[in-house]
Residue frames as a rotation matrix with the C-alpha (Angstrom) as fourth column:
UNK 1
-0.282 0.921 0.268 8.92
0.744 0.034 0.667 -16.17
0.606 0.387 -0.695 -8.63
UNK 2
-0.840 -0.257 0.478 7.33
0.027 -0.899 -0.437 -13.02
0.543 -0.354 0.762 -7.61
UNK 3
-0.726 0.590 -0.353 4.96
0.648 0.416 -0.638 -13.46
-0.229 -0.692 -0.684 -4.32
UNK 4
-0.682 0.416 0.602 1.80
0.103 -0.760 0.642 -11.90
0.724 0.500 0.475 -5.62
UNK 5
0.141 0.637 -0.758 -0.39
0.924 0.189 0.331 -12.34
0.354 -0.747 -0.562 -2.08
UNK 6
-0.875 -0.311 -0.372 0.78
0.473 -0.714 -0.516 -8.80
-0.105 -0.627 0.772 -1.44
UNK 7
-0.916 0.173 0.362 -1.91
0.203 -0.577 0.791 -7.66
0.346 0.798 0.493 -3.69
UNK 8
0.218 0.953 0.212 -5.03
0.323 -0.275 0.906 -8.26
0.921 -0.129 -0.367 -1.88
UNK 9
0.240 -0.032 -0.970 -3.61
0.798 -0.562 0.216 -6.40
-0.553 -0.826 -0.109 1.26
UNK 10
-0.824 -0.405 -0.397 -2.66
0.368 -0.914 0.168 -3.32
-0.431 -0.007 0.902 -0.94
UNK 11
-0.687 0.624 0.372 -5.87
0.283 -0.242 0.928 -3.74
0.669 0.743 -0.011 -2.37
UNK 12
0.077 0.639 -0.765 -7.31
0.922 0.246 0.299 -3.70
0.379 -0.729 -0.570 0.84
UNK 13
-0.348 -0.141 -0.927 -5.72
0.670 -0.729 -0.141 -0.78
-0.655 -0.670 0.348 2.49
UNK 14
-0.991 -0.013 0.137 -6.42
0.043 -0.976 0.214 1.60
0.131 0.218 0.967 -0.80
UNK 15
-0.129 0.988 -0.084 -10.13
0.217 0.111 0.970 0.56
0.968 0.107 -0.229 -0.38
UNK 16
-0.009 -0.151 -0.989 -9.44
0.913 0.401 -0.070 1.64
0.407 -0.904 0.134 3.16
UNK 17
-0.788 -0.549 -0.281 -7.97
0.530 -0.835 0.145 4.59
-0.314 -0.035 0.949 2.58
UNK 18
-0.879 0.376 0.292 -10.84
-0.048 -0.680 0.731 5.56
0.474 0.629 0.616 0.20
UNK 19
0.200 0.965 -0.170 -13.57
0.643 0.001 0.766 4.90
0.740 -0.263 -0.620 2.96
UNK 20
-0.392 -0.502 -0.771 -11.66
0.836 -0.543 -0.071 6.96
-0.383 -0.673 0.633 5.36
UNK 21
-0.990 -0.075 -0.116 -11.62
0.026 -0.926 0.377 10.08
-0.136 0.370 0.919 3.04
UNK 22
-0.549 0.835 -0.036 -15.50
0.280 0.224 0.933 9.11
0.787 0.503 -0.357 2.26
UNK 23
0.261 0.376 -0.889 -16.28
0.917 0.191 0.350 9.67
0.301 -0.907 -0.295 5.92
UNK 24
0.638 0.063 0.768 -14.43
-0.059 -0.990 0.131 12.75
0.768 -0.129 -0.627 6.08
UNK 25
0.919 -0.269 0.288 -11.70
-0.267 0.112 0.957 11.33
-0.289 -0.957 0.031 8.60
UNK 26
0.804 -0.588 0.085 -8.72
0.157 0.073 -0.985 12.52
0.573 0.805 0.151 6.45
UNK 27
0.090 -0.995 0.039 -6.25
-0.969 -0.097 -0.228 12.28
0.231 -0.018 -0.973 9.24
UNK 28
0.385 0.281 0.879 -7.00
-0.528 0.849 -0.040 9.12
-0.757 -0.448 0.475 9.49
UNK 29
0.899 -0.215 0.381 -6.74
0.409 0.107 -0.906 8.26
0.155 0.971 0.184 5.47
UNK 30
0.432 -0.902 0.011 -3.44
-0.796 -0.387 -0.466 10.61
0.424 0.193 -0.885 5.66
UNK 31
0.342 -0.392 0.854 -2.27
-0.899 0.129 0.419 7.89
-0.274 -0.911 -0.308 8.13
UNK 32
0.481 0.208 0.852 -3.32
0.059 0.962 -0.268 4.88
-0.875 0.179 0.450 6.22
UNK 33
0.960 -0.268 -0.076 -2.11
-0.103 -0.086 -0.991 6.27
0.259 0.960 -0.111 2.88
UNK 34
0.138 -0.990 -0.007 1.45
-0.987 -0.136 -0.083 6.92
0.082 0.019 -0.996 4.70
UNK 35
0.105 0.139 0.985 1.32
-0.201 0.973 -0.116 3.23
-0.974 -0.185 0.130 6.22
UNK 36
0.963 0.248 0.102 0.55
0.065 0.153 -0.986 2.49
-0.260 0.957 0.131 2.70
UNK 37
0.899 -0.324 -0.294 3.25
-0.318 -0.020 -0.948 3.97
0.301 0.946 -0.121 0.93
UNK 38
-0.030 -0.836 0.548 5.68
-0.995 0.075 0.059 2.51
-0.090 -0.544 -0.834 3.61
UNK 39
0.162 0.228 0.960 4.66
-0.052 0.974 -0.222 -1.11
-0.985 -0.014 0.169 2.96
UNK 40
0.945 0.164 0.284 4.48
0.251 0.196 -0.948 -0.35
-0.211 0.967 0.144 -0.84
UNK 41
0.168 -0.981 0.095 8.82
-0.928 -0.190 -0.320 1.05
0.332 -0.034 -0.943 -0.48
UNK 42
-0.090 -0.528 0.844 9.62
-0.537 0.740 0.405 -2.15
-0.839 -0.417 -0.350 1.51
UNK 43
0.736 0.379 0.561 7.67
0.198 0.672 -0.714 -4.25
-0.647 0.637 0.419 -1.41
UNK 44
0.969 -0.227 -0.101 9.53
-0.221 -0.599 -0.770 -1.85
0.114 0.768 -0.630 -4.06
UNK 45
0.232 -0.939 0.255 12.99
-0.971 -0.240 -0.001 -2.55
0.062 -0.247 -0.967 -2.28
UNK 46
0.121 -0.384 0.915 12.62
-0.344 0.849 0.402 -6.40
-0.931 -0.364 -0.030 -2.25
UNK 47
0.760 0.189 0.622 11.81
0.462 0.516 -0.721 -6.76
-0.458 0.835 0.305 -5.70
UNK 48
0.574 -0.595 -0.562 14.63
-0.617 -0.766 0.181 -4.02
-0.538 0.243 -0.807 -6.81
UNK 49
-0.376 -0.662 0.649 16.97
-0.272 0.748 0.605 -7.03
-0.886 0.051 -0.461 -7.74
UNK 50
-0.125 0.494 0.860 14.32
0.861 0.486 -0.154 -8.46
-0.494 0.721 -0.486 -10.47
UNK 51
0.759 0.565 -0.325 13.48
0.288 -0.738 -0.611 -5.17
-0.584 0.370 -0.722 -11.96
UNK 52
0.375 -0.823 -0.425 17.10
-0.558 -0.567 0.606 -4.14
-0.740 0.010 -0.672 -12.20
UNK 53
-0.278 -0.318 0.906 17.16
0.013 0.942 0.334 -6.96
-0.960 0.105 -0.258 -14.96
């Protein structure tokens, strides 16, 4: 079964990301978005196995 509790932390961070950039404190947002897509590879690399089905 796939663990879907990631979802409200990636929902958090993009709702993060998009008050960052709202504020005008886009290295910040650049920071959070990388963070981001480094959590969203790790996710992408556990599930690899099920997709690959």
């Amino acid at each position: 079964m796939i663990d879907r509790t990631r979802y409200c932390q990636q929902c958090e961070e993009h709702l993060q990301i998009l008050d960052l950039l709202e504020r005008g404190r886009n290295a910040e947002a650049s920071q959070a978005q990388r963070c981001h897509l480094e959590h969203t590879i790790e996710n992408l690399q556990e599930i690899r196995p099920i997709l690959e089905h």
